[in-house]
N, CA, C and O of each residue as an XYZ file, in Angstrom:
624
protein
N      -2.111     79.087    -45.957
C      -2.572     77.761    -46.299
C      -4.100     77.748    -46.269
O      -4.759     78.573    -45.637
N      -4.467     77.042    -46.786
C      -6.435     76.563    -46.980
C      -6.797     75.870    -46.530
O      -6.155     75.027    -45.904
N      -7.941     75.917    -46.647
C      -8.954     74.451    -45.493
C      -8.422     73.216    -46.826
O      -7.943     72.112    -46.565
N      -8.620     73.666    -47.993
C      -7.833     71.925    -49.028
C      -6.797     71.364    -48.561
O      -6.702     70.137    -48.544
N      -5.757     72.246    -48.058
C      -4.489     71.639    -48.071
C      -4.735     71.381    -46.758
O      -4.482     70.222    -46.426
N      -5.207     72.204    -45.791
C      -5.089     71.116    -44.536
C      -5.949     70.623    -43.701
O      -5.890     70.499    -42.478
N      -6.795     70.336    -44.493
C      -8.136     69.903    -43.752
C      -8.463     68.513    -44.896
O      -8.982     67.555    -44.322
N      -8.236     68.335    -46.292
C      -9.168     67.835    -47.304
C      -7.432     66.800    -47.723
O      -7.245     65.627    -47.400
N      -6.741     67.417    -48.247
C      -5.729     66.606    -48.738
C      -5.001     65.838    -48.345
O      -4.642     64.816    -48.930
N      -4.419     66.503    -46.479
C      -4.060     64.810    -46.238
C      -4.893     63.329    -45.546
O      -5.876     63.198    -44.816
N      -4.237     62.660    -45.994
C      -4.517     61.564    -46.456
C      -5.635     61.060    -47.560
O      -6.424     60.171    -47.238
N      -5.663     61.459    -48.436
C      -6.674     61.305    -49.552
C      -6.159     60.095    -50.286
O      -6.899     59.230    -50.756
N      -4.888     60.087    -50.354
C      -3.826     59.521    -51.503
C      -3.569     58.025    -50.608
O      -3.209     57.050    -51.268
N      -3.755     57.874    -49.158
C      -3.291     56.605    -48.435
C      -3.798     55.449    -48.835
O      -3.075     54.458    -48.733
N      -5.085     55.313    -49.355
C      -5.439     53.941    -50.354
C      -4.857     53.603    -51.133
O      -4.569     52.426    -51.347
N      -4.516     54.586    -51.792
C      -3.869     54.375    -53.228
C      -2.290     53.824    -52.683
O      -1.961     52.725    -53.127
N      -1.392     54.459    -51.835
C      -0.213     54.110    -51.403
C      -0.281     52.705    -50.970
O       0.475     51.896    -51.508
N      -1.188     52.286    -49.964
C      -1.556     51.368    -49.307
C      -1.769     49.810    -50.508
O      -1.434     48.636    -50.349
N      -2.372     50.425    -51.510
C      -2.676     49.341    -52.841
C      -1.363     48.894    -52.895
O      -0.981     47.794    -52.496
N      -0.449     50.047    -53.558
C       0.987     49.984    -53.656
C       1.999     48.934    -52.688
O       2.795     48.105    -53.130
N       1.751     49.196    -51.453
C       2.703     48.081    -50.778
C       2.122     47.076    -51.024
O       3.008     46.222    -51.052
N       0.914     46.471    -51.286
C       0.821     45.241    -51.550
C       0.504     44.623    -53.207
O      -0.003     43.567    -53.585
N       0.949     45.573    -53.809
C       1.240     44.649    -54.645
C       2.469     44.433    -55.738
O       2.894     45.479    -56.228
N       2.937     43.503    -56.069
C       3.776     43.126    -56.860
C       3.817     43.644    -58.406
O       2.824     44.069    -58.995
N       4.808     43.566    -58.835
C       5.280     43.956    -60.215
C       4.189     43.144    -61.385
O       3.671     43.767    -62.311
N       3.921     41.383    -61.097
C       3.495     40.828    -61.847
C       1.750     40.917    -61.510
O       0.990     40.116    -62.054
N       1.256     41.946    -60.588
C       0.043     42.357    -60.775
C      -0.823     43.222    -61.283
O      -2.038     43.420    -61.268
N       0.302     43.760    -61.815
C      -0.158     44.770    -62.610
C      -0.888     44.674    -63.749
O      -1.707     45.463    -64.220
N      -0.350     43.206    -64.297
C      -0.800     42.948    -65.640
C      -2.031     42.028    -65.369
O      -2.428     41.350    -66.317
N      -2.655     41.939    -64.202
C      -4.101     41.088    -63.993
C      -4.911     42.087    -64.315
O      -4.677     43.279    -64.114
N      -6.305     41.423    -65.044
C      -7.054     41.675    -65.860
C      -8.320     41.034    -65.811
O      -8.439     39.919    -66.318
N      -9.226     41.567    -65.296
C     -11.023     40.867    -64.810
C     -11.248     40.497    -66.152
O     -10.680     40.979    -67.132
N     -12.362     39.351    -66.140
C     -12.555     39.265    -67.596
C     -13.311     39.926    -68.598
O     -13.919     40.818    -68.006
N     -13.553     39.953    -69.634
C     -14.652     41.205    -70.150
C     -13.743     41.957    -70.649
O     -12.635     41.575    -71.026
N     -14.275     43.352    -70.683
C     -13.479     44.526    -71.528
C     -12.966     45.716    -70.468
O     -13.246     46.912    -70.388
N     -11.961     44.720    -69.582
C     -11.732     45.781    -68.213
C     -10.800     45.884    -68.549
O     -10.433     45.122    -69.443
N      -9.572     47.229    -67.846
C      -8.448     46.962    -68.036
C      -7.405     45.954    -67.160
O      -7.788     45.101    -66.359
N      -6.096     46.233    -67.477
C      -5.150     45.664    -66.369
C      -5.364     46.140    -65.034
O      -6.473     46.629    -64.815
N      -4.804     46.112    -64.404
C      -4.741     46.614    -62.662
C      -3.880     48.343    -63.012
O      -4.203     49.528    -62.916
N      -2.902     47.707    -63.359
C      -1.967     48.699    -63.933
C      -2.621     49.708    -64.793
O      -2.642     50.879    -64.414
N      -3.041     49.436    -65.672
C      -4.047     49.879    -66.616
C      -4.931     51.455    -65.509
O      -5.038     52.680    -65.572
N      -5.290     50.470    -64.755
C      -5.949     51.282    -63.590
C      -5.709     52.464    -62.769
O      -6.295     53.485    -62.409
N      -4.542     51.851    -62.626
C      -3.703     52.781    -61.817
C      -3.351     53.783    -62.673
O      -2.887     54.687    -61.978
N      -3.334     54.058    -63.726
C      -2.346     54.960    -64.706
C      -3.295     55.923    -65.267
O      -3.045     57.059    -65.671
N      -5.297     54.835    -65.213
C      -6.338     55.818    -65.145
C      -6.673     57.080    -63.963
O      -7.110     58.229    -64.017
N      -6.298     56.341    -63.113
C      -6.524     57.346    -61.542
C      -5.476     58.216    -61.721
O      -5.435     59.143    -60.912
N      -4.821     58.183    -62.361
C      -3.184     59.226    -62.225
C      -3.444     60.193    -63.275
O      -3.113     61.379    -63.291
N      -4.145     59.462    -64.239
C      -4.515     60.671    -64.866
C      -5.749     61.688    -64.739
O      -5.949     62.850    -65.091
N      -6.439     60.755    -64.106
C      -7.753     61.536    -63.658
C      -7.004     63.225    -62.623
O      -7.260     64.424    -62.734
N      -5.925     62.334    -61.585
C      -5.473     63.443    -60.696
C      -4.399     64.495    -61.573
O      -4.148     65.546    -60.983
N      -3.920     64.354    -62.567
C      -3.748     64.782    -63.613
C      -4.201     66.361    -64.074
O      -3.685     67.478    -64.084
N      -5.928     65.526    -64.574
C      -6.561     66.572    -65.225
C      -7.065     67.754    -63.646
O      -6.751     68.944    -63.636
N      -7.567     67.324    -62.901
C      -8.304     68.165    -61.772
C      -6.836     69.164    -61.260
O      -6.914     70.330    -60.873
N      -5.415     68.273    -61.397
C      -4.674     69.261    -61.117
C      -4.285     70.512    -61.700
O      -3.683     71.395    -61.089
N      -4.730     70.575    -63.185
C      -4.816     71.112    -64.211
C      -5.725     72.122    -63.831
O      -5.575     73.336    -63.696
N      -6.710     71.369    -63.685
C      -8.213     72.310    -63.444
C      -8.208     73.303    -62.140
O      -9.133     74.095    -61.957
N      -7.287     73.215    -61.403
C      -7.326     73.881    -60.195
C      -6.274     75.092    -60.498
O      -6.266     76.131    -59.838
N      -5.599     74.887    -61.325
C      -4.741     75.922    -62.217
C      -5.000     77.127    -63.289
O      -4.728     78.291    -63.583
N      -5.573     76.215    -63.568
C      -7.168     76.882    -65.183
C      -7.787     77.414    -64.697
O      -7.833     78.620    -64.939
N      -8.458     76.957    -63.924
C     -10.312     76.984    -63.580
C     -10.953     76.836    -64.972
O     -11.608     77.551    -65.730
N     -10.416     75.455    -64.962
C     -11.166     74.944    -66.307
C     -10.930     73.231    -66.446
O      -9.801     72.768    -66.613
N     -11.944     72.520    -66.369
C     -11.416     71.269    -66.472
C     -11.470     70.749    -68.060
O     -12.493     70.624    -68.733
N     -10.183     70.496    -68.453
C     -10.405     70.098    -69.486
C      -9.795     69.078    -70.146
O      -8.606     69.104    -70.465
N     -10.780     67.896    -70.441
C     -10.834     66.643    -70.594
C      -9.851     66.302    -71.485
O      -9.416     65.153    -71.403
N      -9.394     67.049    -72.331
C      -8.541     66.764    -74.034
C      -6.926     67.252    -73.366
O      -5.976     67.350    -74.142
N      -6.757     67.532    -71.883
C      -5.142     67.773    -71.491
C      -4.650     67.110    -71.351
O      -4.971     66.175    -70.617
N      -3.142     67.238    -72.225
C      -1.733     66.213    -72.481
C      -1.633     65.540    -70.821
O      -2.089     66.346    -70.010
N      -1.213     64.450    -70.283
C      -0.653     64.134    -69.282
C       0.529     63.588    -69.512
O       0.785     63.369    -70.696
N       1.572     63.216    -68.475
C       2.616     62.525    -68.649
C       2.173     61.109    -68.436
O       0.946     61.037    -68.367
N       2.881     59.794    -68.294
C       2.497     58.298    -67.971
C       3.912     58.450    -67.057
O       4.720     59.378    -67.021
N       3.879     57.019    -66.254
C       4.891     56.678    -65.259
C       5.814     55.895    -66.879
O       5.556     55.296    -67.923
N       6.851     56.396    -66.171
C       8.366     55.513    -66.877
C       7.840     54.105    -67.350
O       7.975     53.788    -68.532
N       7.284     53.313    -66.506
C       6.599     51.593    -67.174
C       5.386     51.517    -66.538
O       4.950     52.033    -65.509
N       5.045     50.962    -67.147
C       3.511     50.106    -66.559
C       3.814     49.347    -65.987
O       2.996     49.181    -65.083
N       4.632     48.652    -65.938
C       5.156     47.340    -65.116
C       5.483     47.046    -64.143
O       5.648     45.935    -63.641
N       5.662     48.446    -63.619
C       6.712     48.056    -62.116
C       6.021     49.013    -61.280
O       5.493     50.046    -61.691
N       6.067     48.478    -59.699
C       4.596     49.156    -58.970
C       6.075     50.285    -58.613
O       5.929     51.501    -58.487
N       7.193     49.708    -58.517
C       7.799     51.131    -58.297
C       7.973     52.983    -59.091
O       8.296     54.104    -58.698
N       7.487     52.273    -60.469
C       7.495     53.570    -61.495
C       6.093     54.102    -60.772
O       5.910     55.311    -60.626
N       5.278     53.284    -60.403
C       3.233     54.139    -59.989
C       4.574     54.884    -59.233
O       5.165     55.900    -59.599
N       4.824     54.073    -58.127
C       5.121     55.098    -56.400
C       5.819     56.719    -57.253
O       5.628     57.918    -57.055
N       6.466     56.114    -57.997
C       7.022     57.561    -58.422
C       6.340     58.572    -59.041
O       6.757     59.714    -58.844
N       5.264     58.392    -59.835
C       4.937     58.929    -60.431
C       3.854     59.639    -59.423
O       3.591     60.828    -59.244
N       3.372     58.539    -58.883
C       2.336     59.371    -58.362
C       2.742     60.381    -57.358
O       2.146     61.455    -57.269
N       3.925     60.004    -56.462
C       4.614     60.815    -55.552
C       4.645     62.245    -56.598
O       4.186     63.302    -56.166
N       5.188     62.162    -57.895
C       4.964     63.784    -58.493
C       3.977     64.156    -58.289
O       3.827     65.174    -57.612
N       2.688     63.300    -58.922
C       1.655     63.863    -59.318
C       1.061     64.345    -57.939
O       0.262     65.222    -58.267
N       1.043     64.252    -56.855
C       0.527     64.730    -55.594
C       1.087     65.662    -55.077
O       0.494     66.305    -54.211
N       2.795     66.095    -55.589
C       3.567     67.427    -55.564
C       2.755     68.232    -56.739
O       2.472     69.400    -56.471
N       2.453     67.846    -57.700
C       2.064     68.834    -58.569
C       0.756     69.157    -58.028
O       0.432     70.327    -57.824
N      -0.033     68.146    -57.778
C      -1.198     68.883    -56.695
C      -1.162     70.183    -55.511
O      -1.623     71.267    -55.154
N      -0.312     69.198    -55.283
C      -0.449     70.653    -53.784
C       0.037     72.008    -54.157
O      -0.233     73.120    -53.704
N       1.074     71.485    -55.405
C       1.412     73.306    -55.745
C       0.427     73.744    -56.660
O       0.376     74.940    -56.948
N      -0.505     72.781    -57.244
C      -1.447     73.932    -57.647
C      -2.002     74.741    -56.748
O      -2.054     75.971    -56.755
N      -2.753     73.351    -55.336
C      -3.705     73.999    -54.672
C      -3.366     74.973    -53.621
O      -4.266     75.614    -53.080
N      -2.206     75.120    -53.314
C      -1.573     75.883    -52.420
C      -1.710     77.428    -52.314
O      -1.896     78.070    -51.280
N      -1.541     78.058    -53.999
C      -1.583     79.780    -54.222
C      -3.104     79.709    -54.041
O      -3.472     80.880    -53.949
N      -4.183     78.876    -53.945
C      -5.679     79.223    -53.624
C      -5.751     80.009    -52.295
O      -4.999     79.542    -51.440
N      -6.519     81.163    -51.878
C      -7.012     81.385    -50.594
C      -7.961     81.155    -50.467
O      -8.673     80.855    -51.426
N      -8.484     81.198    -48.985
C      -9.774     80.893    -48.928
C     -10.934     81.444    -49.664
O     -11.967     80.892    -50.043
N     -10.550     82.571    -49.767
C     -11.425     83.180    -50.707
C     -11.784     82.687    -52.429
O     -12.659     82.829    -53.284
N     -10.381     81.994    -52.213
C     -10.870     81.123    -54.195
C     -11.272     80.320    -53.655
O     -12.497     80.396    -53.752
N     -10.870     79.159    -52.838
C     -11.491     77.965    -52.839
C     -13.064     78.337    -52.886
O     -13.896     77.946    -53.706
N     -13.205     79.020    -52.009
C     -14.898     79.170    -52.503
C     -15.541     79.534    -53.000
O     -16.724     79.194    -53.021
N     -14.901     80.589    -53.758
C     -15.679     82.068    -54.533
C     -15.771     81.525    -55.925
O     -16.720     81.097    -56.582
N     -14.245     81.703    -56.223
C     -13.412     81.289    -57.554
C     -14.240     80.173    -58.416
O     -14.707     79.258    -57.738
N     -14.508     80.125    -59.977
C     -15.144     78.508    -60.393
C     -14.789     78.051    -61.439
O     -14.585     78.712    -62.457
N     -14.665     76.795    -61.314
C     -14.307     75.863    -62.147
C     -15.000     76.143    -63.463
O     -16.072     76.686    -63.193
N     -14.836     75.992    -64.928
C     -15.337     75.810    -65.525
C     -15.439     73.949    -66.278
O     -14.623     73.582    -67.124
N     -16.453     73.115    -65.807
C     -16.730     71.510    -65.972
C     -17.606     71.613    -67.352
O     -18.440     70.720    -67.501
N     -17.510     72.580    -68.347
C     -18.347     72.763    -69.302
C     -20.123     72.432    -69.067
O     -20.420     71.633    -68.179
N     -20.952     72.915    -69.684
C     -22.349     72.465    -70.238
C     -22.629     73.129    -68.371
O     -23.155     72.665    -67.360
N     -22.111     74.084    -68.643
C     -22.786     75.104    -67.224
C     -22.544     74.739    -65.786
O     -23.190     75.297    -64.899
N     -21.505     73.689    -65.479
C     -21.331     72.972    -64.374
C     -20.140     74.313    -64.020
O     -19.506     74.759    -64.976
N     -20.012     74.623    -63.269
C     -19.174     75.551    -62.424
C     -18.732     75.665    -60.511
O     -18.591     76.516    -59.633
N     -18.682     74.549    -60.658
C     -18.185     74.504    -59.182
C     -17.150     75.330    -58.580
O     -16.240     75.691    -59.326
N     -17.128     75.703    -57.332
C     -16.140     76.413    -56.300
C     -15.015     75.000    -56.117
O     -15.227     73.867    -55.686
N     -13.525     75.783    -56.759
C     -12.433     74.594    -56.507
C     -12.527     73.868    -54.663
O     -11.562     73.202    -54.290
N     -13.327     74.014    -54.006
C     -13.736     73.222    -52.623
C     -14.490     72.314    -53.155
O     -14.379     71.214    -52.613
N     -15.366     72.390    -54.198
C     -16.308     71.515    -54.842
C     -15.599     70.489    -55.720
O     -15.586     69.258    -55.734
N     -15.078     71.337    -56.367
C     -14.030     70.532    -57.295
C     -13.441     69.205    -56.487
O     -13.854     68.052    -56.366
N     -12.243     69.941    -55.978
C     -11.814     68.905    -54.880
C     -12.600     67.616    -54.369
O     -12.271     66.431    -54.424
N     -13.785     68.244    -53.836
C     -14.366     66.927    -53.410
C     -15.372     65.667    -54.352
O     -15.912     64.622    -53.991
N     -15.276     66.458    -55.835
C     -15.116     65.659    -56.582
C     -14.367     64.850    -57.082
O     -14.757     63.743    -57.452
N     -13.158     65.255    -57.185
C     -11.937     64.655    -56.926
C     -12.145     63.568    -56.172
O     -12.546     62.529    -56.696
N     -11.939     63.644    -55.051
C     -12.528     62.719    -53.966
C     -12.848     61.336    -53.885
O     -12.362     60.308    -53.414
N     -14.198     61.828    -54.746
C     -15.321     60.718    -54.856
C     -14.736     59.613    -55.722
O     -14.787     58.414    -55.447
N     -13.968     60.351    -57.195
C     -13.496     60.125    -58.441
C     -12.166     59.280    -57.618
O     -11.565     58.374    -58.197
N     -11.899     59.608    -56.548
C     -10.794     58.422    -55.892
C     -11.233     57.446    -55.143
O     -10.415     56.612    -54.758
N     -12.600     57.329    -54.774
C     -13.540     56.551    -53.820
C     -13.968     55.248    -54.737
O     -14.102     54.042    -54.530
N     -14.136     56.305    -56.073
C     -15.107     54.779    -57.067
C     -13.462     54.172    -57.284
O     -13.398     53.025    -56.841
N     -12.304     54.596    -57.779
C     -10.622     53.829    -58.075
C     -10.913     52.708    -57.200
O     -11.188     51.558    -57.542
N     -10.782     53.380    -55.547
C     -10.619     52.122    -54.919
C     -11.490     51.016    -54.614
O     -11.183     49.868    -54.295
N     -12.472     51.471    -54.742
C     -13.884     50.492    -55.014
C     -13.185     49.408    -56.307
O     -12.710     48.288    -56.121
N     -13.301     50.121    -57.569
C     -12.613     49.140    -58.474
C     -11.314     48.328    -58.182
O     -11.197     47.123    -58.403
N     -10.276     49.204    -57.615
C      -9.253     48.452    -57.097
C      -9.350     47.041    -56.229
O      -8.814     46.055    -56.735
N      -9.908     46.921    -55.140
C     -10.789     46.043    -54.183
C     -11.483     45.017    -54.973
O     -11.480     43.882    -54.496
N     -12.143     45.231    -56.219
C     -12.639     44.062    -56.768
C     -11.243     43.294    -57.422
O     -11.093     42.076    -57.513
N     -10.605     43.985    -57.703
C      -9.104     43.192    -57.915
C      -8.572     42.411    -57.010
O      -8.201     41.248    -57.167
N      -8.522     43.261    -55.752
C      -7.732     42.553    -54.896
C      -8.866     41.611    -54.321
O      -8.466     41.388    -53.178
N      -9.727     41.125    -54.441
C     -10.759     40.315    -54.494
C     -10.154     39.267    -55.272
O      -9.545     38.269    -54.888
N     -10.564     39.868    -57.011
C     -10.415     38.823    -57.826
C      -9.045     37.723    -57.107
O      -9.224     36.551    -56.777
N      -8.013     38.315    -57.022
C      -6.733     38.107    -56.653
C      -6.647     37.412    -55.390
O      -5.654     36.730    -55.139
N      -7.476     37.512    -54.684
C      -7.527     36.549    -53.167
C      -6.417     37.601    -52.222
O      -5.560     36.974    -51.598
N      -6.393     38.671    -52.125
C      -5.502     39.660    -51.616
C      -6.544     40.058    -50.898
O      -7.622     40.384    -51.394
N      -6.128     40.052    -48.981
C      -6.496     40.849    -48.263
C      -6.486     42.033    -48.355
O      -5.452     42.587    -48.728
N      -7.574     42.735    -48.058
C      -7.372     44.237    -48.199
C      -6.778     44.932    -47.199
O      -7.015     44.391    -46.120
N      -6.130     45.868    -47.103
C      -5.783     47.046    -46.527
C      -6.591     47.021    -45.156
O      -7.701     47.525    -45.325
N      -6.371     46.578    -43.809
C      -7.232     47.472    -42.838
C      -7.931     48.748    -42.880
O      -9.078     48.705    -42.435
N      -7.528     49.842    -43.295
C      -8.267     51.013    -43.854
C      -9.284     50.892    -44.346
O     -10.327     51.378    -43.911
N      -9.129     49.990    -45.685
C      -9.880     49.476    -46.657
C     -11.455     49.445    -46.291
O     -12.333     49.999    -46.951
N     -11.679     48.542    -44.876
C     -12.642     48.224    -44.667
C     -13.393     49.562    -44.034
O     -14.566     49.217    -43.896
N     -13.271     50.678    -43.671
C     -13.674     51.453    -42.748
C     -14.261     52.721    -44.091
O     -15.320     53.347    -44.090
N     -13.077     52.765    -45.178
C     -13.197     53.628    -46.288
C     -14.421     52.990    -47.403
O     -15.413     53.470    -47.953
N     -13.855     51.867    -47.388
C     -14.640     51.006    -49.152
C     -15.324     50.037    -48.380
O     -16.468     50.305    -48.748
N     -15.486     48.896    -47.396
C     -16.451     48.617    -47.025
C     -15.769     46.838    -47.338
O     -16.469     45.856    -47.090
């Protein structure tokens, strides 16, 4: 096992779960005003974001133009739980055959000369889940939804 899988990955995903218990089927389809998406909308962006990096940890190549799957509906916070429950199995079995020696050695190719060590990667990843819940939070804002206890210690 690697310092990713057991030092970096768990709990990365608990915001995102945490969003999940609180919210309902008919929130999905709330929508800030302007040219934002749904909530849902949102969620299906972050899934694919974890998507592509899972890809990329496979490759060593991130690449922006890869097919993803979508959850069964947009509609129902139970299709996210599922989907994403894959998509975090398909994570770990990428990151799992890494040794320590790839996580750090090994590099990404992020095109236009960016080449990070998949440890780097990862914690781009990260961040790329830090700004979700940042956006998420202005929802549950918009929405008059307490946040998550976590919430406040992670996103502020």
């Amino acid at each position: 096992m690697n310092q990713i899988i057991e030092e970096e990955l768990p709990g990365i995903h608990d915001l995102r779960d945490q969003l999940l218990d609180i919210l309902f089927d008919q929130d999905l389809a709330y929508k800030l005003p302007g040219h934002n998406p749904t909530l849902g909308e949102l969620c299906v962006e972050i899934g694919r974001i974890q998507q592509l990096y899972t890809h990329s940890f496979k490759t060593f190549k991130l690449d922006w133009t890869h097919q993803h799957t979508k959850p069964d509906s947009l509609n129902t916070v139970d299709s996210l739980r599922s989907w994403f429950a894959s998509l975090n199995a398909e994570l770990h079995a990428a990151l799992s055959p890494l040794s320590e020696e790839d996580i750090r050695n090994k590099q990404i190719n992020r095109g236009d000369g960016f080449t990070p060590s998949p440890l780097v990667q990862f914690q781009i990843y990260h961040e790329a889940l830090l700004i979700f819940y940042a956006k998420a939070s202005v929802y549950l804002k918009a929405m008059q939804r307490p946040l998550p206890e976590q919430w406040a210690s992670w996103i502020g």
